[in-house]
C-alpha positions as a Python dict, from the first residue, in 0.01 Angstrom:
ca = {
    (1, 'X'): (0, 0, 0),
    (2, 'X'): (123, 313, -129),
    (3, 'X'): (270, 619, 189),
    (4, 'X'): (127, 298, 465),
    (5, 'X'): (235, 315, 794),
    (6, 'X'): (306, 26, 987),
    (7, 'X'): (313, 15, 1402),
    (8, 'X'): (427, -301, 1555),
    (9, 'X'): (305, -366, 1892),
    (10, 'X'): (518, -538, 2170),
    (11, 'X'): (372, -622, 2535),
    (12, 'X'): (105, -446, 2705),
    (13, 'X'): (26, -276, 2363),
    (14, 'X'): (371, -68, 2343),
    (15, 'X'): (439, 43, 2016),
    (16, 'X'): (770, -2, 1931),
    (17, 'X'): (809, 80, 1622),
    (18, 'X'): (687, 375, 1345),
    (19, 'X'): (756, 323, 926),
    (20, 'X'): (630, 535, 695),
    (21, 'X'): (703, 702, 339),
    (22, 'X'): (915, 977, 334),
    (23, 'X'): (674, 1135, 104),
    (24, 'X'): (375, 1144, 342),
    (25, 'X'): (230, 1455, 430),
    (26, 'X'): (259, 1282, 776),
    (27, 'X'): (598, 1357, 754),
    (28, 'X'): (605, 1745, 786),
    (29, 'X'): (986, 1752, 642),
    (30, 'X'): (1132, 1529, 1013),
    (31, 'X'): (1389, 1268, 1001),
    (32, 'X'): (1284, 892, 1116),
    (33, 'X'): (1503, 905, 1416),
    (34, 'X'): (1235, 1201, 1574),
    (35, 'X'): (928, 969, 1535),
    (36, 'X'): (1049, 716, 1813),
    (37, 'X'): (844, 607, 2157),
    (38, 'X'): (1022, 728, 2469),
    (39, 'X'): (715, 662, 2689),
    (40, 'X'): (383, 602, 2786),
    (41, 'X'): (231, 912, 2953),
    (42, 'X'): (-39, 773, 3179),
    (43, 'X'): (-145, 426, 3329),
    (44, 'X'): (-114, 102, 3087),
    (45, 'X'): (-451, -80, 2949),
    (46, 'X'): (-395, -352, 3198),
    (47, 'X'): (-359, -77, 3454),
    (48, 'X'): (-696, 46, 3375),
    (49, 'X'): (-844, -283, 3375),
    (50, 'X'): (-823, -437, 3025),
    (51, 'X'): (-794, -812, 3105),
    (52, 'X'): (-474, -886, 2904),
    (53, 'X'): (-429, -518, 2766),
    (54, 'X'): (-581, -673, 2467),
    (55, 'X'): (-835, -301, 2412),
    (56, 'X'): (-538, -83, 2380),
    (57, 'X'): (-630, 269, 2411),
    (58, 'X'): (-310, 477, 2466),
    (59, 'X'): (-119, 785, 2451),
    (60, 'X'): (262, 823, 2383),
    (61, 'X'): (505, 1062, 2374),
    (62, 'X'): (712, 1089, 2089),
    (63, 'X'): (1108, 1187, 2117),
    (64, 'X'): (1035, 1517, 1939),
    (65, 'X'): (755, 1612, 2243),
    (66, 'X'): (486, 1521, 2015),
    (67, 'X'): (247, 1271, 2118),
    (68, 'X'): (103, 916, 1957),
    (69, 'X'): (-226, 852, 2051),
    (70, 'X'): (-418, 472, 2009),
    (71, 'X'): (-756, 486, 1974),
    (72, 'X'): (-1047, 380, 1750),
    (73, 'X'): (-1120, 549, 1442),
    (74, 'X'): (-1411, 721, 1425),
    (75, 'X'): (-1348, 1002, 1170),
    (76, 'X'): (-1616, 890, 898),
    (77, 'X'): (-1859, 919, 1221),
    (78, 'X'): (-1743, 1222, 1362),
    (79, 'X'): (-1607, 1404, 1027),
    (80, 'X'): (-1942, 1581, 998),
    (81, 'X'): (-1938, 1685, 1335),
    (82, 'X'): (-1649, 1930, 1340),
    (83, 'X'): (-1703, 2316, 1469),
    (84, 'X'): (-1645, 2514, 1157),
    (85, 'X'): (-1351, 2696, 1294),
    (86, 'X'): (-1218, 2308, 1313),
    (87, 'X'): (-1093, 2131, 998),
    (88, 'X'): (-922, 1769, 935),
    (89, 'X'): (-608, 1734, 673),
    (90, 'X'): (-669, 1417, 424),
    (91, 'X'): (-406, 1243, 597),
    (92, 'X'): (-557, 1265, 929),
    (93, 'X'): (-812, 1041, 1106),
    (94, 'X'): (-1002, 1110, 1413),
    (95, 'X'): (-987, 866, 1700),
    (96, 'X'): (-1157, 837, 2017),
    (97, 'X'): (-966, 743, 2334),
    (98, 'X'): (-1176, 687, 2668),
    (99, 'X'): (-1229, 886, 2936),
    (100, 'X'): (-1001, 717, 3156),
    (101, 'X'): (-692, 732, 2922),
    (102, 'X'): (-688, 1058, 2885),
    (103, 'X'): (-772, 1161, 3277),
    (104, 'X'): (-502, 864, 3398),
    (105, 'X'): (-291, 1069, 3163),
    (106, 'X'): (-307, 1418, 3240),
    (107, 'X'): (-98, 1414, 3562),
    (108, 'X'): (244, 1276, 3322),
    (109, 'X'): (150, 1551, 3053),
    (110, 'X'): (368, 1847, 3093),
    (111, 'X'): (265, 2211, 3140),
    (112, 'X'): (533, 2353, 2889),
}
């Protein structure tokens, strides 16, 4: 598949590593080595009670401060939906993480 990106997951749903073309808009002009996992930023699946951390919701912050988030799509759902000051780049998807993810979360999300 033409510009696909690949994850591969490890244990506990840890994404360990990020491919994609060079081309991809995705790409915003940054070098492979600044898309890389340095941690999880908030409690595992397992620690929120998935039973095997097989539903994987999860954020992760990216070497370059950005963050990776895991959640379901839902952009052909939600696409509609957007605020009209709020707009959604073909190469972008909207996903939906839980409540919990994102609250377990905040207190490892930096201010600055």
């Amino acid at each position: 598949m033409k510009n696909a990106r690949r994850i591969s997951l490890g244990h506990n749903c840890l994404a360990t590593e990020v491919t994609w073309s060079p081309k991809h808009p995705f790409d915003h002009g940054k070098d492979r080595t600044t898309l890389k996992i340095v941690r999880r930023v908030g409690a595992s699946p397992v620690e929120r009670g998935s039973v095997g951390g097989q539903a994987c919701p999860d954020i992760f912050e990216l070497a370059d401060g950005s963050f990776a988030v895991i959640g379901t799509d839902k952009t052909d759902l939600l696409d509609g939906s957007l605020p009209a000051d709020a707009s959604r780049g073909g190469h972008e998807r909207i996903v939906v993480i839980t409540r919990d993810t994102l609250l377990r979360a905040k207190a490892d999300i930096p201010d600055a």
